[in-house]
N, C-alpha and C positions, 0 to 999 in steps of 0.2 A: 523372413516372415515366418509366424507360425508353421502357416501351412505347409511353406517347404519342408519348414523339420518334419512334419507330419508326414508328407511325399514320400522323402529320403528311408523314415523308421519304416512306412508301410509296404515300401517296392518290394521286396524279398517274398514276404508271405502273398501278397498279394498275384506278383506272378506267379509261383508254386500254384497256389488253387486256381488262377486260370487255365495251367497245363494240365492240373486233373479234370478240369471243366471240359476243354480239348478231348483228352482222351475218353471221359464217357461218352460221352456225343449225345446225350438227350438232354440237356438242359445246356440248350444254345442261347445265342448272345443277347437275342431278344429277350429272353425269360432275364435272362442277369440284370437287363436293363433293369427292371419292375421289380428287383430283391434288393431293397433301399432301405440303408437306414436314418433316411431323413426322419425328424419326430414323426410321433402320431398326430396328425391332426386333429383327429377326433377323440382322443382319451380322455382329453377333461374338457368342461364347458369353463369360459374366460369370464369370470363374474369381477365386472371394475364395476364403479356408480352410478353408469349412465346403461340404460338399460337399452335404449336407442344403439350403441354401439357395441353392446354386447349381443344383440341380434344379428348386427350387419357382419360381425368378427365370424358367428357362431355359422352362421349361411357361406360365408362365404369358405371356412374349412372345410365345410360339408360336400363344396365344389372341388377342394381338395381332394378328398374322399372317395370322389366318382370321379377321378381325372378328368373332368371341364376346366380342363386348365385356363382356356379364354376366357370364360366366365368369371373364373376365379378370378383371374389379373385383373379381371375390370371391378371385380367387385370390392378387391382389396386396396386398389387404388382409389375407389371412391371412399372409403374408410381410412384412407390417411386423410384424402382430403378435406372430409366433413369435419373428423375429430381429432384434428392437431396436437388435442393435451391427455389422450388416453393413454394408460400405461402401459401398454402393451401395442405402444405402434412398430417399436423393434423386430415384434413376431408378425406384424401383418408386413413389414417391407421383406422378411425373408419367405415369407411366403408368396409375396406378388415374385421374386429374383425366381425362387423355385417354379411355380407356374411361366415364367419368361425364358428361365432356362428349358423345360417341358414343348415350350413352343417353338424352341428351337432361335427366341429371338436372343442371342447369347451378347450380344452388346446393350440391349437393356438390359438385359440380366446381371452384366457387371456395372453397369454405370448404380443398376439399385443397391448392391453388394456392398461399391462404393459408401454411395448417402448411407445405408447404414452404418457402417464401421466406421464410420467417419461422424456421425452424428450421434453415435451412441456409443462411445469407447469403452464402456463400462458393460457392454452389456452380454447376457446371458445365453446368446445367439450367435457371439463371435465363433464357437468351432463349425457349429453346422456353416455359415458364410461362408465361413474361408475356405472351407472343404465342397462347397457347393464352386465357390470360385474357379479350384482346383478343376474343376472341370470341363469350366469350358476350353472352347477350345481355344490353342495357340498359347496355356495360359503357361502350363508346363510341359515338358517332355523328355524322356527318358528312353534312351536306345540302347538294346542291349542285345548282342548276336542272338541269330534265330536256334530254336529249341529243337532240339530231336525227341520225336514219339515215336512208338513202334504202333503196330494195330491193333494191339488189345491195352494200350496205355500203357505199357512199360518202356520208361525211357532207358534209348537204344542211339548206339549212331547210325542205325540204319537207314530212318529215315528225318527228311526234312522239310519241317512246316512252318510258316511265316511269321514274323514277328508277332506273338499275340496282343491285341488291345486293352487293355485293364482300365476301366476306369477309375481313379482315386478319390475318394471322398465318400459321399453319402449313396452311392452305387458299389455292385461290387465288378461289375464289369459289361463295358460297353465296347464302339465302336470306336472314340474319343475321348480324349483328348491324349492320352498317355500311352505311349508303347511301351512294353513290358517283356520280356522272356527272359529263359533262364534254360540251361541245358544241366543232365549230369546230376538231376534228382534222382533218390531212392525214391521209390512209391509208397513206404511204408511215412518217411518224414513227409511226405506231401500230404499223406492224411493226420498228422498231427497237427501240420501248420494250418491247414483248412479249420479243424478242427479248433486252434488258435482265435482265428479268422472269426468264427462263428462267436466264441465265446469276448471277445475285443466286440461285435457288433452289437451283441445282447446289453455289456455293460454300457456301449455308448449308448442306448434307445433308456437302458434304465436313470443313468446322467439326465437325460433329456425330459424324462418324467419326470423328476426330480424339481426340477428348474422349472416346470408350470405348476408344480405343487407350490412351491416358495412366490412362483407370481400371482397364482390365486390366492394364499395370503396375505402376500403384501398388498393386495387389491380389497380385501376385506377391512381389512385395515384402513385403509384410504378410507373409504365409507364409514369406519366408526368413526374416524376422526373428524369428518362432516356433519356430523350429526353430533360428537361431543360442544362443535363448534357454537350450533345454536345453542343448545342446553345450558351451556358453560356458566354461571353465572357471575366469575371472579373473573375474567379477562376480554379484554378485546383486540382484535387482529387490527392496524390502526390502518390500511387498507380498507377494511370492511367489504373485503370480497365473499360477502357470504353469497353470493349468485350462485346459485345449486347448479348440480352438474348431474342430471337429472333426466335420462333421454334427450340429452342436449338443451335441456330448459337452462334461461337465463343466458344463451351464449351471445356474446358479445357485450353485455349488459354491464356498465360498470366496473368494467375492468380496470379503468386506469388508477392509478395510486398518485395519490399527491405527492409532487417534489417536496425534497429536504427542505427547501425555502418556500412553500405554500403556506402563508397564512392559516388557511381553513387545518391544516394537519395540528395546525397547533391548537387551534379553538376544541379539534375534537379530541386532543388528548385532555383539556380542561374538562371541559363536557364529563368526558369518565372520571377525572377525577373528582367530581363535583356527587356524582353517582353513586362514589365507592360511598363519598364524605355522608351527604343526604340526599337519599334516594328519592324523597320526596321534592327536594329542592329542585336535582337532576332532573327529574319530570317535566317539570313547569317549565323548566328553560327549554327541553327538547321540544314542548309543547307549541311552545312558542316558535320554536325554527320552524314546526313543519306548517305555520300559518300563512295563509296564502298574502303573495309579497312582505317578507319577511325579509326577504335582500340576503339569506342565505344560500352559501353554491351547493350545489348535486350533491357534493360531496359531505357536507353537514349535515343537509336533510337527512341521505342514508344514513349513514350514521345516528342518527337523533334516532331513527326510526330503529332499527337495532337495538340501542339499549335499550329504547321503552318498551322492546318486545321482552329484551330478557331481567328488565327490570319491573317492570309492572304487569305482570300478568294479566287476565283475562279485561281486568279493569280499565284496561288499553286498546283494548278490542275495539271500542268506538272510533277512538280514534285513527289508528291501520287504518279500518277502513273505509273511511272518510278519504283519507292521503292517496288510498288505491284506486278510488272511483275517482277524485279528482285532479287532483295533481298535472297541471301542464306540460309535466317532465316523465318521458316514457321512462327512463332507469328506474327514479323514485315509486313510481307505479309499481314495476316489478317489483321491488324491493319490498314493497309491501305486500303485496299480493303473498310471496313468499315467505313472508313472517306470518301471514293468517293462518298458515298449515301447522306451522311448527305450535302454536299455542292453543292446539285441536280443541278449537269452541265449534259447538254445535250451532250456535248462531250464525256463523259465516259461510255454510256450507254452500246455502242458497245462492250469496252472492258468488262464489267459488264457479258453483256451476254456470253460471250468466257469463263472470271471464272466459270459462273456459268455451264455452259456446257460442258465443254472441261475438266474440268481438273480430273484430277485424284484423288486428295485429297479431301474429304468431306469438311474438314475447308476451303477449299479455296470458293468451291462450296456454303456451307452453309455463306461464309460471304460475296459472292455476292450477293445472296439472298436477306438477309439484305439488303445492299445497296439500290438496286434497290427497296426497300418495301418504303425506304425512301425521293425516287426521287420521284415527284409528276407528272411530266411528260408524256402525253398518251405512249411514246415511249416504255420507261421501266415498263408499263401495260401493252404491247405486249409483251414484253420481257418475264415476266413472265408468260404468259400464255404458249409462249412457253415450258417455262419450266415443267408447269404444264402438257405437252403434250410428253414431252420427255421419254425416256427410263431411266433417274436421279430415284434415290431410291423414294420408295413412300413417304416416311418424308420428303424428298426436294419438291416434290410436293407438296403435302398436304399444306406446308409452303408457296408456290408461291402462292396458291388458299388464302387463312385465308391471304394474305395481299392485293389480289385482291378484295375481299369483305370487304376492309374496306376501299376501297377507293370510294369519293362522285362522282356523278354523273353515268346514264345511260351509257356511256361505259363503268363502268366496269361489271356493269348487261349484257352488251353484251358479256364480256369476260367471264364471267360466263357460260352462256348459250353455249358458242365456244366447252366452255372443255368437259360442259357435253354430248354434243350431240357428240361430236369428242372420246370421250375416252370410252372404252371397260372395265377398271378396274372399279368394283362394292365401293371399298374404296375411288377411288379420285371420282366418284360419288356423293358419301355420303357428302365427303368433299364439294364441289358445293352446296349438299342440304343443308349442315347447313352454307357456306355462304350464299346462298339466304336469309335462316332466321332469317341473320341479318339484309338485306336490306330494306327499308319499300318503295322501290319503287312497286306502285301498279304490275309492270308484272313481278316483281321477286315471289307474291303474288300468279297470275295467274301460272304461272310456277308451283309452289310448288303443288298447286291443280290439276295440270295436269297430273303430276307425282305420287300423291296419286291415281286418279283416273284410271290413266292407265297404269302403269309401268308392266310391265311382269314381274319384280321383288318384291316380297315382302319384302325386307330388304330395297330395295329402297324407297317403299310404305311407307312403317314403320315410315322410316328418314323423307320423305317428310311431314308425318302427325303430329312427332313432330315439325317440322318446322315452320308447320304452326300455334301450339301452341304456339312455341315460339317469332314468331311478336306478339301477344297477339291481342288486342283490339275487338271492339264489330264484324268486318268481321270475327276473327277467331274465335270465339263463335259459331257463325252462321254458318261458314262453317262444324267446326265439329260435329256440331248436325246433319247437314242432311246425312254428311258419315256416322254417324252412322247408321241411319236409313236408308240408303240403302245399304249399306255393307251387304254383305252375308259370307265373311271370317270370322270367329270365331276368328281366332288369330289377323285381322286387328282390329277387334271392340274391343278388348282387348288394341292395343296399341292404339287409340282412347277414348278410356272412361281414360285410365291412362296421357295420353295427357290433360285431363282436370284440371286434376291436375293443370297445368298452368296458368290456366283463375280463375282469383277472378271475379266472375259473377255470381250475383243474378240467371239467365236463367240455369248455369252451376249446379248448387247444386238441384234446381228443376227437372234438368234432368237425374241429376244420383237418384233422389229419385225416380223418373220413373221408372230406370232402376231396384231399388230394389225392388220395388214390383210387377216388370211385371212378373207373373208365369214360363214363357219361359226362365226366363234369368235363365242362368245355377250356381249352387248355389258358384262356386267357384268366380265366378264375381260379386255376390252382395256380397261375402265376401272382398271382393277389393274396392267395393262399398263401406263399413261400413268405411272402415281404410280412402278410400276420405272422406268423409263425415265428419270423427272428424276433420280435419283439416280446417274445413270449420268456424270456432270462435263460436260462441253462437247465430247462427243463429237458432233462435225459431223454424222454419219449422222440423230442422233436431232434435234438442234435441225433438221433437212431434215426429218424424218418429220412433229415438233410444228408444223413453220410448214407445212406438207401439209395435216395437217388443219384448222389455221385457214383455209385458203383452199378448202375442200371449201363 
């Protein structure tokens, strides 16, 4: 398997820098544990099309972040199992294996390792797994005669110390799984190979950025091609799964595709062609399907309803929504409902907000939603904020807010602001702060900092200070240096220094090397320190700093 090859190249160097780990004696096994080149959890935010699972992803690395390993595992396993078809469920199953491995539970740990590698062969997460594998235990083992140190670290035959432990993989050394030594090093090659060591960890964490760079693309992507989907006006998917995927709007809704031998498949590929032929004709016959007992199946109705959204513009409007309000057939409903957004008439907003409010069913609620995410309108950005403000499940919330911050201009920064100051729940809160932090308008900026500095809530505080990591640029650099330095919370300056994480800044890596060798700092946070820091490429300051303390 891979990872053996990887075992076999890595043993050599890797014992070496445990035997100099050995002979300094102040960066013991515990700190090695916590100097990890698992990804960053926190470097980039995971933007796929449902906004809904981009929240639960985003919270739940954040648990990453603050080692609530438990939390995490529970939060990432509810995140496969709500959203089964998000693109990025590969990176939330190595993240539950990692948080299971943390916990110490190392048979779930490999059973998830397992389903991943096994359920996604192709994917972009295969080295960190296998290397996460590599560690549990009993997975591999290597034995090799015990080492000689002397007492100042020069190896000597004089004296003799026990087989050292190395961990393999996304650690640089533990208690387990792997035994490692080596006798009969010069000290001078022991700091090139460390050295090695260092500069092989940097480029794996920079691989690794890399690979969420290309999946935040490829997830942008997704979302254009959802939206080219309605607009289109020359093609049609003969499925007709346009059911948005939309803070989970639409799920379950129509999903089934007609067999090769279904009748109805072949009526709607007439249907289109009748459409391309005369538009006008095409109408009348759709018009006619979507009549009540028409003796049409689910499946033509959508359809019918589809083309005349992108065949007849506004002048169809009557019709949608008639189909939406009445229609016996909950799919058809949705279906509709979700074409009144995409043909952003001012006229529908009204009924928009009544689905989204009034009704009783989630699908009808969640595919107004939708809709109204769609319309560009100030109207239906009041609409939503309503929503946002309502007694509606907090997932419908949540959803109103992640499409109000993604809409341009300073109203919706004032809509922003409405919910937060108006709403009592600590989650649609949260929600608010991490729309602010996508806004780059300067008073969503100011806001954020306001909230860091004065919130009576510390989970609010928390939110708001990765927030402001994550607009990035040279104002949030400079803003989180000086919260550090006047923070007196121990746990704020903790999600603070981990917030740095964010910022590629020359200033940012000088400050956390501040932070390691200011005597005060508590040793479990320059251990958090070490693990930033290799992430930080082959920046010369920090390989000076790392081979410092090997020689302490």
């Amino acid at each position: 398997m891979n990872y053996l090859r990887k075992l076999n190249s890595m043993t050599k160097p890797l014992a070496v820098a445990a035997v100099l780990l050995l002979a300094a004696g102040t960066i013991y096994q515990a700190a090695a544990q916590q100097f990890s080149t698992r990804p960053k959890a926190n470097r980039f935010t995971q933007q796929g099309s449902n906004a809904a699972a981009n929240a639960m992803f985003s919270g739940a690395r954040d648990l990453i972040d603050d080692a609530q390993w438990s939390k995490a595992e529970d939060q990432f396993s509810k995140y496969i199992a709500a959203y089964p078809k998000e693109i990025n469920l590969d990176a939330a199953m190595y993240w539950m294996a990692y948080s299971q491995y943390k916990l110490r539970r190392f048979n779930q740990s490999k059973d998830t390792i397992d389903r991943l590698l096994k359920t996604y062969e192709k994917t972009g997460w295969r080295d960190e797994a296998e290397l996460l594998l590599a560690q549990l235990p009993g997975a591999v083992t290597v034995k090799v005669d015990p080492v000689t140190v002397d007492p100042v670290g020069q190896v000597s035959p004089a004296v003799n110390i026990a087989p050292v432990a190395v961990l393999v993989g996304p650690g640089v050394a533990s208690a387990a799984p792997v035994a490692i030594s080596v006798a009969g090093q010069d000290p001078v090659d022991v700091q090139i190979r460390t050295q090695e060591i260092q500069e092989r960890i940097a480029e794996a964490q920079a691989r690794s950025q890399e690979r969420v760079r290309e999946s935040q693309q490829r997830m942008q992507e997704r979302m254009d091609e959802a939206r080219e989907k309605i607009k289109d006006k020359t093609k049609i998917d003969f499925d007709f799964d346009f059911d948005f995927d939309f803070d989970g709007v639409g799920k379950g809704i129509g999903k089934g595709k007609a067999g090769d031998d279904d009748p109805s498949e072949f009526k709607i590929v007439v249907l289109q062609a009748l459409f391309e032929s005369d538009p006008q004709r095409g109408m009348a016959v759709a018009t006619e399907w979507l009549k009540p007992n028409s003796g049409q199946t689910v499946a033509c109705r959508r359809a019918a309803l589809t083309l005349l959204a992108r065949h007849g513009g506004k002048a169809v409007t009557p019709i949608i929504l008639s189909v939406a309000q009445n229609d016996p057939d909950l799919k058809v409903r949705a279906r509709a409902i979700s074409l009144l957004g995409a043909m952003n008439d001012e006229s529908v907003v009204d009924a928009l907000r009544d689905f989204a409010l009034n009704s009783q069913q989630s699908e009808i609620s969640e595919a107004a939603i939708y809709a109204l995410s769609q319309n560009t309108g100030a109207r239906a950005a009041g609409v939503l904020a309503d929503i946002a403000l309502s007694n509606k499940p907090v997932n419908l919330r949540r959803t109103a807010i992640s499409s109000i911050s993604a809409r341009s201009g300073e109203p919706a920064v004032d809509a922003l602001f409405k919910i937060y100051d108006s709403a009592n729940d600590i989650e649609i809160r949260k929600s608010v702060i991490l729309g602010l932090s996508r806004r780059k308008s300067d008073r969503a900026g100011a806001r954020l900092l306001e909230i860091a500095n004065s919130s009576e809530n510390v989970e609010l505080r928390k939110e708001a200070i990765r927030g402001i990591a994550r607009r990035g640029g040279e104002t949030a650099v400079d803003t989180l240096m000086r919260l550090y330095d006047s923070e007196k919370n121990e746990e704020l300056k903790d999600t603070i220094m981990n917030s740095f994480g964010y910022l590629n800044d020359k200033r940012v890596t000088n400050k956390l090397i501040e932070i390691a060798k200011n005597p005060q700092t508590p040793l479990e946070r320059r251990r958090r320190v070490v693990m930033l820091l290799s992430s930080r490429g082959k920046d010369p300051d920090v390989i000076a700093y790392l081979e410092q303390l090997l020689r302490q």
